[in-house]
N, C-alpha and C positions, 0 to 999 in steps of 0.2 A: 217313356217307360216301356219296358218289352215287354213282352208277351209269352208265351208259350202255347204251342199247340201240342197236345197229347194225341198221337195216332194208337189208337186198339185196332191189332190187326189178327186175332186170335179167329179160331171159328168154335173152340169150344176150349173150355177151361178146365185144368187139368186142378185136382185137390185130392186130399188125402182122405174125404171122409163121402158117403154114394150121395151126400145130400145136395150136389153140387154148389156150396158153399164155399168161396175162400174167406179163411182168415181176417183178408182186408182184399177186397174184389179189385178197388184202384190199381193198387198196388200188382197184384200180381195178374193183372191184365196188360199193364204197359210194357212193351217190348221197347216202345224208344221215346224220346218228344225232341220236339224241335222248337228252337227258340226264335219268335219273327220280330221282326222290327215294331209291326202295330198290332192292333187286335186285331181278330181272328173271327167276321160274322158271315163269310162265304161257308158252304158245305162242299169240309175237301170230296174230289172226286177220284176215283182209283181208274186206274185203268191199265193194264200193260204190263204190271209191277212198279206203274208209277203214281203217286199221289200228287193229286193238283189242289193248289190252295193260295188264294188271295186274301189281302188283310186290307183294313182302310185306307193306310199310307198309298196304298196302290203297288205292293210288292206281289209278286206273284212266281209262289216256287213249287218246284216241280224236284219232289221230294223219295228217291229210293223208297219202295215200300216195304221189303224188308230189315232195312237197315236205319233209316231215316236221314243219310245221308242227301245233300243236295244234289242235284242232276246239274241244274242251271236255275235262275233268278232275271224273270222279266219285272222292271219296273214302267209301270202307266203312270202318266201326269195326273191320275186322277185316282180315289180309293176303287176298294172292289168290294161290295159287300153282296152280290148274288154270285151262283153258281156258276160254273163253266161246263162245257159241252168238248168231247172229245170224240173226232170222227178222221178216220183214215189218214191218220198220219198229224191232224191238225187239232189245237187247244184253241176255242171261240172262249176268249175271256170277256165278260161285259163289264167297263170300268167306268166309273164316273165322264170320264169326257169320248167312251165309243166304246166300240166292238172293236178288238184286237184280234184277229188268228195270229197264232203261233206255231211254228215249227213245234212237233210236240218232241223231238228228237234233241232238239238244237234251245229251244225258246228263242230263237230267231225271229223278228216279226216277216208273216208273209202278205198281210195286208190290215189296214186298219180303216174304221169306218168314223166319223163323229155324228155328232148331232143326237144318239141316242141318249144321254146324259142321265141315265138313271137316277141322279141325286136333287135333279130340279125339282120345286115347285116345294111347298109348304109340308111340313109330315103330316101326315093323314092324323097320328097321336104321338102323345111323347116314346114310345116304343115302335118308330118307324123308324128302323133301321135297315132291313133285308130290302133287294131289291130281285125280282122273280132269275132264276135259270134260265138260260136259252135252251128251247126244242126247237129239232128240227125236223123238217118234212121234206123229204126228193131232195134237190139242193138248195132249201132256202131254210134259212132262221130265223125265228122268230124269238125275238128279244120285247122285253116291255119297257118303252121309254119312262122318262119320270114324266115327261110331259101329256103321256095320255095314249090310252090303247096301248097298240101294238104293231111293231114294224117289221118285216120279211127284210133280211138281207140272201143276197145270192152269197153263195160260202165260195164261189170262183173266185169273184170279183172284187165283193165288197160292197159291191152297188145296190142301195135301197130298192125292191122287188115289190114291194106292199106295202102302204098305210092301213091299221086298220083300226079307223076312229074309238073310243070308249065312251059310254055316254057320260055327257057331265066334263069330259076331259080328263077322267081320274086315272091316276096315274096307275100300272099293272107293277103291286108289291109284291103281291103270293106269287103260286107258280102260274105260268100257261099248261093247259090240258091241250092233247091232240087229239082226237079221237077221229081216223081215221079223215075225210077231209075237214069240219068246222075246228076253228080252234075255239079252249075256250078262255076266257081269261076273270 
């Protein structure tokens, strides 16, 4: 069954009346939608004039932001249902079987990691569906496995840079905080 993703790409809503009320707000906020193969529990990310967006299936598109047209389409062997990070050229997608960068131009893969598996281990509740964003610090990522805490990759490389245990082994669903060096999670 598809899906649809609705992009609002307004910054303020034009109406005929000072109450800034429309009609049907839906309605006359959408400029475009775009139709995906699965559902839609990543939080698209904008950047460039380009919107970045993963779905379960593990499709991951890279979507005109004024237009809604497609750029390009990475599919991972695995879903996406956390956030992506966009840095200098590169899209760090975290997909159920790794960390993927992408050509953020191309959707080209330029290196892929495994073992982060965001989807493992038991759902915390029946509403455990999100899986945290990667942040980054200097050049390293920090992504939250399902299997527990939190792992540093080098954004060069690819190459795991940090383990950093959680107590209990629980797995990092929300987001990571940075706040200057601790992380937190």
């Amino acid at each position: 069954m598809s899906r649809s993703l609705m992009i609002t790409l307004l910054l303020f809503l034009s109406t005929s009346d000072v109450s800034g009320v429309a009609d049907d707000p839906v309605e006359s906020m959408a400029e475009w939608s775009f139709e995906t193969s699965g559902r839609v529990l990543s939080h698209p990310v904008h950047h460039d004039g380009v919107v970045y967006v993963g779905t379960v299936d593990g499709a991951f598109h890279a979507l005109e932001s004024r237009t809604g047209r497609e750029l390009w389409r990475f599919d991972a062997p695995a879903g996406i249902r956390g956030g992506s990070l966009v840095h200098e050229g590169t899209v760090f997608v975290v997909a159920g079987d790794g960390v993927h960068a992408l050509d953020a131009l191309t959707g080209e893969v330029v290196w892929r990691t495994g073992g982060v598996d965001p989807s493992s281990g038991e759902p915390i509740d029946p509403w455990d569906y999100h899986t945290s964003a990667p942040v980054l610090h200097g050049s390293t990522l920090f992504v939250g496995p399902g299997s527990g805490g939190a792992k540093g990759i080098d954004i060069a490389t690819g190459d795991v840079a940090a383990r950093i245990p959680a107590l209990d082994s629980a797995p990092v669903r929300g987001g990571l905080l940075l706040a200057r060096h601790p992380l937190y999670f």
